[in-house]
KEKE-3310 file (N, C-alpha, C; in steps of 0.2 Angstrom, whole numbers, plus 5000, padded with zeros to 4 digits):
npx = (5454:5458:5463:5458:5453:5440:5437:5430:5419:5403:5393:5385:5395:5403:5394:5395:5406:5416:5426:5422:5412:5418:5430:5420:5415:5426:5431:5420:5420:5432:5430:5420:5404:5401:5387:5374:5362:5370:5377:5382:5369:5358:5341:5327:5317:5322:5330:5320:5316:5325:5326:5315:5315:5328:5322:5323:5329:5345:5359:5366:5360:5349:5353:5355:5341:5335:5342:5336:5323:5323:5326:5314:5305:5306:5300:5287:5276:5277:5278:5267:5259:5257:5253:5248:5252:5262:5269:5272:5278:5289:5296:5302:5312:5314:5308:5295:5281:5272:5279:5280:5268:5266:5274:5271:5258:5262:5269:5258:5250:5262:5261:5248:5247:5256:5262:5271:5283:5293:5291:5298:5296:5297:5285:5276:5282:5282:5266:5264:5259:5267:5278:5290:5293:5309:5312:5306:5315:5325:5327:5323:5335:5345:5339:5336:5344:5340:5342:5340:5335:5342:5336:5342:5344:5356:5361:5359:5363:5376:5377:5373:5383:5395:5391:5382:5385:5382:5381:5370:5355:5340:5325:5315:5315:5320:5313:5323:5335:5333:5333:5346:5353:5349:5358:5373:5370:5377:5373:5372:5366:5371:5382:5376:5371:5379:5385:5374:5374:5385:5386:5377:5385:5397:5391:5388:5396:5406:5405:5397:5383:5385:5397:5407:5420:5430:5445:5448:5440:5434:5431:5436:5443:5433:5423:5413:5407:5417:5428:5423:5424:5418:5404:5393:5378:5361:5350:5332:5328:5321:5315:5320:5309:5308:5309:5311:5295:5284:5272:5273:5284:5276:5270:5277:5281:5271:5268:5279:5275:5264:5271:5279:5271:5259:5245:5230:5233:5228:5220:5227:5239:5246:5243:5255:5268:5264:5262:5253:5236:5229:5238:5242:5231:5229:5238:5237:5225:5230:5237:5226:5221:5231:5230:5236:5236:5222:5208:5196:5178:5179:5190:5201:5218:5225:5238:5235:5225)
npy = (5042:5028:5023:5010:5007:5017:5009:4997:5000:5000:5008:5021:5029:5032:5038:5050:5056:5069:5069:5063:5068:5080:5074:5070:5084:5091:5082:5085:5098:5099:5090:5089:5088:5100:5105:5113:5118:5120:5131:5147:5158:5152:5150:5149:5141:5136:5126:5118:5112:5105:5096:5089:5083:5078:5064:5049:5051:5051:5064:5070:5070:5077:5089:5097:5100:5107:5120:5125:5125:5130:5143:5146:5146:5154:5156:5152:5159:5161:5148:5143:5150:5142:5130:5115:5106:5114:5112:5097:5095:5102:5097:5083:5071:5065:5056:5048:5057:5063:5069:5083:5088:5089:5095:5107:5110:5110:5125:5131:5131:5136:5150:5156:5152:5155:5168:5168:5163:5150:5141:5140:5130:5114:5107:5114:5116:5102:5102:5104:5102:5084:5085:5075:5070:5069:5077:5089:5091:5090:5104:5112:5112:5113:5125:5133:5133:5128:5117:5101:5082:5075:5062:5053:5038:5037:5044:5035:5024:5028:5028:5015:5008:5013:5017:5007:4995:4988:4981:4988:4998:4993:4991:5000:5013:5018:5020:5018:5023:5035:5041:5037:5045:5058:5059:5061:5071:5088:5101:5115:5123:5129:5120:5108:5107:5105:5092:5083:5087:5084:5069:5065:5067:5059:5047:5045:5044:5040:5029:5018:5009:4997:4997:5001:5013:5009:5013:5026:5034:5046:5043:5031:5026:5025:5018:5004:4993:4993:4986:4974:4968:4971:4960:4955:4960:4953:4954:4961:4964:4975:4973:4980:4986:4981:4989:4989:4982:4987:4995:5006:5008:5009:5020:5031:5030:5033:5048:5054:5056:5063:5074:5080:5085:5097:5097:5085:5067:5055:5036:5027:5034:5031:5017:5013:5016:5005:4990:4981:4979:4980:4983:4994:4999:4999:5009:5021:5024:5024:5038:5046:5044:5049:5063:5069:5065:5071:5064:5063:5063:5057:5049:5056:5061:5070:5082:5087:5103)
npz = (5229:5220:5202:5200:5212:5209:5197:5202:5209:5206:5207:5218:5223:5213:5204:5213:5212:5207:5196:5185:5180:5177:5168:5157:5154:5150:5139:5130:5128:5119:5108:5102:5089:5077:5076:5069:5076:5089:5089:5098:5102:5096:5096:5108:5101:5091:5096:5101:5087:5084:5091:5089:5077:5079:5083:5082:5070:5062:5064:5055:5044:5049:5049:5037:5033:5046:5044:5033:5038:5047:5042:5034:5043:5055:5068:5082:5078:5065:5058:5064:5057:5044:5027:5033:5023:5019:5026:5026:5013:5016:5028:5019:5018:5029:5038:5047:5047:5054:5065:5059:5059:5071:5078:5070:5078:5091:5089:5087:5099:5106:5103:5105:5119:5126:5119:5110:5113:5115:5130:5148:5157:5162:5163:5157:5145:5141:5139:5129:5110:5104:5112:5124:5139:5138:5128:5133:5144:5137:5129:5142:5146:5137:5130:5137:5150:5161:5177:5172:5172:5158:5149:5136:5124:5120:5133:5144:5139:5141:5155:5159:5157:5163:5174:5181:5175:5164:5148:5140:5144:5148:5137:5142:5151:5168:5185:5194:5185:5181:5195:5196:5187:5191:5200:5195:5190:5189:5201:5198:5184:5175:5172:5173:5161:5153:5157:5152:5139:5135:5140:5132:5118:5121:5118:5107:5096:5103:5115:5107:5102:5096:5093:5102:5108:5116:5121:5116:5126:5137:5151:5155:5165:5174:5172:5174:5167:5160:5168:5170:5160:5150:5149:5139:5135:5143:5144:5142:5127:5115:5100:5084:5072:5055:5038:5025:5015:5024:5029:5033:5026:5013:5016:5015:5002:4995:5001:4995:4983:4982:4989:4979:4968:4963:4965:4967:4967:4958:4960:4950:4950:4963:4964:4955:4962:4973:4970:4977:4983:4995:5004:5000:5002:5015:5021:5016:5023:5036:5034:5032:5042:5051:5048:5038:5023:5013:5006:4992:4988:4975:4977:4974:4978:4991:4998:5014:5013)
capx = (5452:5462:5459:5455:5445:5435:5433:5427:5414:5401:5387:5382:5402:5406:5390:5397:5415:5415:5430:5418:5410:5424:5431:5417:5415:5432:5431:5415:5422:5437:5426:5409:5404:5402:5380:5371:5358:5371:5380:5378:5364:5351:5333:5324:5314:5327:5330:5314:5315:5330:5326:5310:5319:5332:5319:5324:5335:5352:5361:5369:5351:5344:5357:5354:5333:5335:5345:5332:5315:5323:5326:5306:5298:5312:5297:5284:5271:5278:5276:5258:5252:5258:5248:5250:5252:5269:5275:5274:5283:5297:5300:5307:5313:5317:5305:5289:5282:5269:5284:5279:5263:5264:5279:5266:5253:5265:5270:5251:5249:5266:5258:5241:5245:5266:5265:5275:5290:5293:5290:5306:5295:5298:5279:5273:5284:5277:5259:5264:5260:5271:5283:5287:5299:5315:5311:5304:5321:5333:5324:5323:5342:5349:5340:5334:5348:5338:5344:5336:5339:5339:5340:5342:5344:5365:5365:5356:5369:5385:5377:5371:5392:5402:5390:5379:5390:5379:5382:5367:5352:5331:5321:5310:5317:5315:5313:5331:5339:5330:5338:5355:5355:5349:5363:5375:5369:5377:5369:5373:5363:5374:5387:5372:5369:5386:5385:5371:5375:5393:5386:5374:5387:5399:5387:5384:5402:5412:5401:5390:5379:5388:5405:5411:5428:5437:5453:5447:5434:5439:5428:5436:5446:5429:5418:5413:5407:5425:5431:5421:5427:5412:5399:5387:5371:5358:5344:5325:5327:5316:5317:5318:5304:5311:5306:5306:5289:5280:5266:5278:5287:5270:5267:5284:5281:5262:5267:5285:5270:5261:5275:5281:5267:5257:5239:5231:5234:5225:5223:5231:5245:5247:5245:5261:5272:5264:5254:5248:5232:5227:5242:5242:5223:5229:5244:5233:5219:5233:5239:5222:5221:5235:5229:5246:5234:5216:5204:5189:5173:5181:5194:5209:5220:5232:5241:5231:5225)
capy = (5035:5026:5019:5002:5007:5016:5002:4993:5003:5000:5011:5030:5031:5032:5044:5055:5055:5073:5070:5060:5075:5085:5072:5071:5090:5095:5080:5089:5105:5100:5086:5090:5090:5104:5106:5120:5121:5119:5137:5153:5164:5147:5150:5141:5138:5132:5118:5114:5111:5100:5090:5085:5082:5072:5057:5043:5054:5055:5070:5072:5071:5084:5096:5103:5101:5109:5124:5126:5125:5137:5150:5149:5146:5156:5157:5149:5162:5161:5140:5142:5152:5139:5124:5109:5105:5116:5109:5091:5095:5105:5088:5080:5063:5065:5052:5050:5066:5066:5074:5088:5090:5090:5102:5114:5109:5114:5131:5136:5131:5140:5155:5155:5152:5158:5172:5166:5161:5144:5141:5137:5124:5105:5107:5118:5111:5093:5102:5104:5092:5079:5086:5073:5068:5069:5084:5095:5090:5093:5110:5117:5111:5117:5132:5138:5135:5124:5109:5097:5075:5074:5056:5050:5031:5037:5044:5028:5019:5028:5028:5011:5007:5017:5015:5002:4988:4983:4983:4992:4998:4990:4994:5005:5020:5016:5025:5018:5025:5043:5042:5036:5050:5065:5058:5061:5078:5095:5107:5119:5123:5126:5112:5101:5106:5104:5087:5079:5086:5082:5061:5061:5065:5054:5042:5044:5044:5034:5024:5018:5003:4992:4996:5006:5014:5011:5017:5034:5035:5049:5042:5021:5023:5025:5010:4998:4988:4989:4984:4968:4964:4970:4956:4955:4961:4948:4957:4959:4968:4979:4970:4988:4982:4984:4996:4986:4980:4988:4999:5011:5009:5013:5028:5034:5032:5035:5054:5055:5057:5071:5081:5080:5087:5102:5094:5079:5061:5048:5030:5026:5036:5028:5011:5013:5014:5000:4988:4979:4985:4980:4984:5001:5006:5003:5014:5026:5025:5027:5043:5050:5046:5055:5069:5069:5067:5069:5058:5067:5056:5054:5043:5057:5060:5077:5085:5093:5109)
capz = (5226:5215:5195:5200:5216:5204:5192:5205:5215:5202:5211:5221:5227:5207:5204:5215:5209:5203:5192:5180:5176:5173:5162:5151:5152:5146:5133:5126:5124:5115:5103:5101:5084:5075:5075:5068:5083:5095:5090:5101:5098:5094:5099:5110:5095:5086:5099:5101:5081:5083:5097:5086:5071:5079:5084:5077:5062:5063:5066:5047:5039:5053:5050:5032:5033:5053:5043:5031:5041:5052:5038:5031:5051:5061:5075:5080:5074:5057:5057:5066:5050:5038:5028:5034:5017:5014:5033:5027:5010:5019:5030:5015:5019:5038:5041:5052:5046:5060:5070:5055:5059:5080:5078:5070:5082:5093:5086:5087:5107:5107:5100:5106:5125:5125:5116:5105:5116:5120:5139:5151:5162:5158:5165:5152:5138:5142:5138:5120:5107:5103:5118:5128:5146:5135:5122:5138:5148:5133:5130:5147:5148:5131:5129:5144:5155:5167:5180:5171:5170:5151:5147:5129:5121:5122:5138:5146:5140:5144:5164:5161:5156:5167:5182:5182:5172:5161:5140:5138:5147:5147:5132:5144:5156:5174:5190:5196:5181:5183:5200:5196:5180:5192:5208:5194:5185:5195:5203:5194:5178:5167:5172:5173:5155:5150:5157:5148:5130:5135:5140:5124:5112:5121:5119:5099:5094:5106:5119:5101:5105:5092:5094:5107:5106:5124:5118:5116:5129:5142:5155:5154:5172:5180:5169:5179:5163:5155:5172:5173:5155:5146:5148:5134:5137:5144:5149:5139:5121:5111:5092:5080:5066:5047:5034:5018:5013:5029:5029:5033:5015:5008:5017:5011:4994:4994:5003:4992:4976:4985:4989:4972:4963:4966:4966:4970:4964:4956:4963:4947:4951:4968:4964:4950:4969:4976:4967:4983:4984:5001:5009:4998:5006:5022:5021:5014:5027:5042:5031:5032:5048:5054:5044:5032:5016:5013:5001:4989:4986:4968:4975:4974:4986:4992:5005:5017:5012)
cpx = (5456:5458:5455:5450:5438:5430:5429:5422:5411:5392:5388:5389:5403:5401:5393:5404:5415:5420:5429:5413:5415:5427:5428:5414:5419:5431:5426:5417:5428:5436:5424:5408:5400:5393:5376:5367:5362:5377:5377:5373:5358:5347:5331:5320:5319:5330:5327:5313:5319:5330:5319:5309:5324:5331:5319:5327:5341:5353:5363:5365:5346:5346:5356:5344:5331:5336:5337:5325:5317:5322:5319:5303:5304:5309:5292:5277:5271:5274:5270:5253:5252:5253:5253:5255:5261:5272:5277:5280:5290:5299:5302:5305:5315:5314:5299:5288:5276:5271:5280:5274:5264:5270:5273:5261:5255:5265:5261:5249:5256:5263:5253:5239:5252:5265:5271:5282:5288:5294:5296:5303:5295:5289:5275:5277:5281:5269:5259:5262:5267:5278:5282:5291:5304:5316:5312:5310:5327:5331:5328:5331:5346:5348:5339:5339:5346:5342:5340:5339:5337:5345:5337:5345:5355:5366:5365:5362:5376:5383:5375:5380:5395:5399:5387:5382:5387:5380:5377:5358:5344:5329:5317:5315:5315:5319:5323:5337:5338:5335:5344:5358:5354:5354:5369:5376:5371:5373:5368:5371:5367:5381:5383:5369:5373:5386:5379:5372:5382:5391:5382:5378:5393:5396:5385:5391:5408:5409:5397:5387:5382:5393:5408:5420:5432:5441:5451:5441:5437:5436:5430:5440:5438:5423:5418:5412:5415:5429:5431:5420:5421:5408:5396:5382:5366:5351:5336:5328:5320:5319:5315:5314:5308:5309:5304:5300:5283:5276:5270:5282:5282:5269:5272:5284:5275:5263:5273:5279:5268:5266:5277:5276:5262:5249:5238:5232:5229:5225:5227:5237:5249:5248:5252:5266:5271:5259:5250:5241:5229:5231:5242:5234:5224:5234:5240:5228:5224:5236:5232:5219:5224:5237:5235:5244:5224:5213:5196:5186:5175:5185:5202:5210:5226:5232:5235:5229:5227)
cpy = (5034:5024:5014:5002:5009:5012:4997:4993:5004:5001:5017:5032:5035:5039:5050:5059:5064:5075:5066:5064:5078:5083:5071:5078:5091:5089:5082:5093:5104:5094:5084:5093:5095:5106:5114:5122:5121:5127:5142:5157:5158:5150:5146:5137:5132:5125:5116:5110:5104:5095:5086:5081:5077:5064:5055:5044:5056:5062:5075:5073:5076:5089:5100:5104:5105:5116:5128:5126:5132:5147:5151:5149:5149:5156:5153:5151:5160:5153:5141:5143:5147:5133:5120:5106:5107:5114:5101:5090:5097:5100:5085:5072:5063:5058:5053:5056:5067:5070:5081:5093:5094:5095:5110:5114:5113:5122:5134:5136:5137:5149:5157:5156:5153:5164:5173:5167:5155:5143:5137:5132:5118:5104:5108:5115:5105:5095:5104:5099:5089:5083:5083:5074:5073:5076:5089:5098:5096:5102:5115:5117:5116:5125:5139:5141:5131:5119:5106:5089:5077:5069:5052:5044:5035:5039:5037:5024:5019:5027:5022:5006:5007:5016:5009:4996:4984:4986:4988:4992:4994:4994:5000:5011:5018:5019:5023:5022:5032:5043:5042:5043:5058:5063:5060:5068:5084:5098:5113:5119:5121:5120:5106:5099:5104:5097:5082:5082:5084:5070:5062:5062:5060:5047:5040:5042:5041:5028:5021:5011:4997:4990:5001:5007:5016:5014:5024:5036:5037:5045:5032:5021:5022:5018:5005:4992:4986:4985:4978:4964:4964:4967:4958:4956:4956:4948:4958:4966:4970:4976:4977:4983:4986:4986:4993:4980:4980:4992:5006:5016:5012:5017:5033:5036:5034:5043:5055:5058:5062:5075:5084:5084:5092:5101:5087:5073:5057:5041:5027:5027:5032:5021:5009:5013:5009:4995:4983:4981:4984:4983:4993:5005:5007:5007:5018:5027:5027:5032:5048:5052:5050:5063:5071:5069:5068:5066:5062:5061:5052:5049:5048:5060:5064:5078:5087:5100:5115)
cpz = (5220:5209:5196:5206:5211:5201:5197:5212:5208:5205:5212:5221:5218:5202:5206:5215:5203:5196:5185:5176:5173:5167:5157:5148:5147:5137:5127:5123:5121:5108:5100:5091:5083:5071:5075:5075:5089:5096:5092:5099:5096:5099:5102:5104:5091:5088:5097:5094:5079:5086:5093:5081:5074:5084:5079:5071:5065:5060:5060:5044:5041:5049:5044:5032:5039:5050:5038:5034:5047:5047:5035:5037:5055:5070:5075:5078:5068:5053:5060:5059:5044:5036:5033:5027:5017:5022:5031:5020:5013:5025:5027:5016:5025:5039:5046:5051:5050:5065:5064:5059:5068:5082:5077:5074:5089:5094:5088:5094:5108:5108:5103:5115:5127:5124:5112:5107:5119:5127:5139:5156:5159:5160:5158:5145:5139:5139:5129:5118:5102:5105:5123:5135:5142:5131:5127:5142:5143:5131:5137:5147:5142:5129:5133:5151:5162:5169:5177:5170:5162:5149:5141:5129:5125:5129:5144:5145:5141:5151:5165:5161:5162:5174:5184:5178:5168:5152:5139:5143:5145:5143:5137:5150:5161:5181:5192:5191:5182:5190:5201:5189:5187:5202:5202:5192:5193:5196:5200:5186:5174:5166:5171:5165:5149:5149:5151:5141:5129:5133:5133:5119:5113:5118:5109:5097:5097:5110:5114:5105:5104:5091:5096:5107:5113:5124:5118:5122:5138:5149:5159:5162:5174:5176:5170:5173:5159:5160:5171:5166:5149:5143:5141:5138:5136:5145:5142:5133:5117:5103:5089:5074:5059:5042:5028:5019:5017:5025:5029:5030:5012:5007:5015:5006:4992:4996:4998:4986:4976:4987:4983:4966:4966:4968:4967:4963:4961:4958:4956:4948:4956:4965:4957:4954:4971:4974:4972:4984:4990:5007:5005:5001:5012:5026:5019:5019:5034:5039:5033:5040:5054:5050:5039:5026:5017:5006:4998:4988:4979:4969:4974:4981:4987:4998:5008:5016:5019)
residu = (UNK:UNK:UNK:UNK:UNK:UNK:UNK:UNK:UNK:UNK:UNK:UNK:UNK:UNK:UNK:UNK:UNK:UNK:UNK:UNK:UNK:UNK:UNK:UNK:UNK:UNK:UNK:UNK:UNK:UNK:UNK:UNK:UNK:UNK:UNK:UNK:UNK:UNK:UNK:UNK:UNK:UNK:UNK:UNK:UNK:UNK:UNK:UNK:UNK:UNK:UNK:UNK:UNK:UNK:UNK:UNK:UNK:UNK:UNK:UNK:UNK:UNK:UNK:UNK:UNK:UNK:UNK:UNK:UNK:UNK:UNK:UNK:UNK:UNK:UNK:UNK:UNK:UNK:UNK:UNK:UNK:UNK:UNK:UNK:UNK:UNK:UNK:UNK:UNK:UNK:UNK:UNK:UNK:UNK:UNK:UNK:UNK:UNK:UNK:UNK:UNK:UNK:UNK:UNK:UNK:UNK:UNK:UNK:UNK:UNK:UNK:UNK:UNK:UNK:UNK:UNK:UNK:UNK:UNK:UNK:UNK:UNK:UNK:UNK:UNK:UNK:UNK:UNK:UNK:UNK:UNK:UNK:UNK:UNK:UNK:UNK:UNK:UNK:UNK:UNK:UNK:UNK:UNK:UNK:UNK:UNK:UNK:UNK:UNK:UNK:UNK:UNK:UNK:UNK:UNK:UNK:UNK:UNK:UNK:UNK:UNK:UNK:UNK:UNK:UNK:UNK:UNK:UNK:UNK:UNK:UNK:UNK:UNK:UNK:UNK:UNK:UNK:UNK:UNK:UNK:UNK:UNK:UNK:UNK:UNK:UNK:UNK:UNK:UNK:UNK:UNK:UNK:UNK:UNK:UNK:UNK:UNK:UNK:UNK:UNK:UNK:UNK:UNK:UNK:UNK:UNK:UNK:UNK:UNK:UNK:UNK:UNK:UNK:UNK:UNK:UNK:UNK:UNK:UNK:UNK:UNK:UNK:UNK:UNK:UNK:UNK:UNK:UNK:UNK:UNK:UNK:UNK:UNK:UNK:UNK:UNK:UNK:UNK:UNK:UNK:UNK:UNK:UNK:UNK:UNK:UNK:UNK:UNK:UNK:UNK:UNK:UNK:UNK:UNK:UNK:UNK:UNK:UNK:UNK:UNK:UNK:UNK:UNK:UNK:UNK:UNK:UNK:UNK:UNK:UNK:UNK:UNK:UNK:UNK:UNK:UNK:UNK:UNK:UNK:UNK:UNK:UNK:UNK:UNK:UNK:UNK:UNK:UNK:UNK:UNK:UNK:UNK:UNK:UNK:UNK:UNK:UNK:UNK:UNK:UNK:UNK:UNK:UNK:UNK:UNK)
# end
């Protein structure tokens, strides 16, 4: 099959074209950046820890917070025994520190009904908490060795590119795309796992959403979107909602106070971050609701013991 056939079979034909693999293999192993979890000898732990840290936080921001939570929790005994309290400060600024908490939730199902080795079934990782599709996939894949489809926001859009010919894929995940990801993914484990850490980091660093880098992109004979002159994407969007002056912001600066200080707060104290005070309670009350602080009858208010 020729270049231009390629580019112009924008379906299964192109799926099954095993020289689409191979050149996103090789372009992997020769420009894969350079991530602590992804060198020989990582733990399944250590994925697990990565893959839950790297929701919704870029990779540069994981990477020193990732090195450090592995040197104080290197298992997940070690993190079951800890407070809560010393897990949410040792999250930092990552964001969503609910991840914190269902990590260690985690960590204590880990323990508790594992033995304190993270399980290699996408079944049994799926029974974790806050393990969901994608985490349990990239797991079984990365550190187990499994066949597994693991399909992330980047992979979604290099196979929504190259095969399917559309700028970028539907806000939701759909049976068609699971299908068209695991007609693509080898048979073989570890080629299959080669492949998808190969499309996701294509997918972060050349195929980007905003501004894709053709020219360098090993994969551009066989892209049916580049073929067909890279339409704009037409299709139903997810709006990302914005950080300044949400609820979101509060609970950032309302837990930024409590990490900082070894006891609890005062509503003084708090209301000096945010003087809103309606919008400051109810950042406060979804804080206590997602167990992240708790609240004395007096009115103060600290990490979780």
């Amino acid at each position: 099959m020729t270049g231009a056939d390629r580019r112009s079979a924008a379906g299964p034909d192109i799926a099954a074209e095993p020289a689409l693999v191979d050149a996103v293999c090789a372009w992997y192993l020769e420009h894969r950046r350079d991530l602590p979890w992804r060198a020989a000898g990582t733990t399944a732990w250590g994925v697990l820890v990565s893959e839950v840290m790297l929701q919704q936080t870029p990779a540069e921001r994981v990477r020193p917070a990732w090195t450090r939570w592995l040197q104080r929790w290197p298992d997940p005994p070690s993190l079951a025994a800890a407070s809560r309290a010393d897990v949410i400060r040792a999250w930092e600024r990552l964001g969503y520190p609910r991840r914190a908490l269902r990590l260690r939730e985690a960590a204590i199902a880990i323990t508790t009904q594992y033995g304190g080795q993270v399980p290699a079934s996408e079944p049994e990782l799926r029974s974790l908490p806050g393990v969901g599709e994608y985490t349990a996939a990239a797991v079984a894949a990365f550190a187990h060795g499994r066949r597994a489809v693991v399909l992330d926001t980047n992979v979604r859009r290099v196979l929504a590119r190259v095969i399917g010919g559309r700028a970028l894929p539907g806000p939701s995940l759909t049976v068609a795309e699971r299908a068209r990801a695991a007609a693509v993914l080898p048979q073989d484990p570890a080629r299959a796992a080669l492949w998808s850490v190969g499309a996701m980091e294509l997918g972060a660093v050349v195929c980007s959403a905003r501004a894709p880098a053709c020219q360098r992109c090993p994969v551009s004979a066989w892209c049916a979107w580049a073929a067909l002159g890279r339409p704009a994407y037409a299709g139903p969007t997810r709006v990302a909602p914005g950080f300044a002056g949400t609820d979101r912001e509060v609970r950032g600066r309302l837990l930024a106070v409590l990490r900082d200080r070894p006891g609890p707060a005062g509503t003084d104290e708090l209301a000096s971050v945010w003087p809103d005070p309606e919008q400051r309670a109810r950042a406060l009350a979804g804080l206590v609701a997602d167990g992240l602080v708790t609240m004395s009858d007096a009115g103060h208010v600290s990490l979780p013991a």
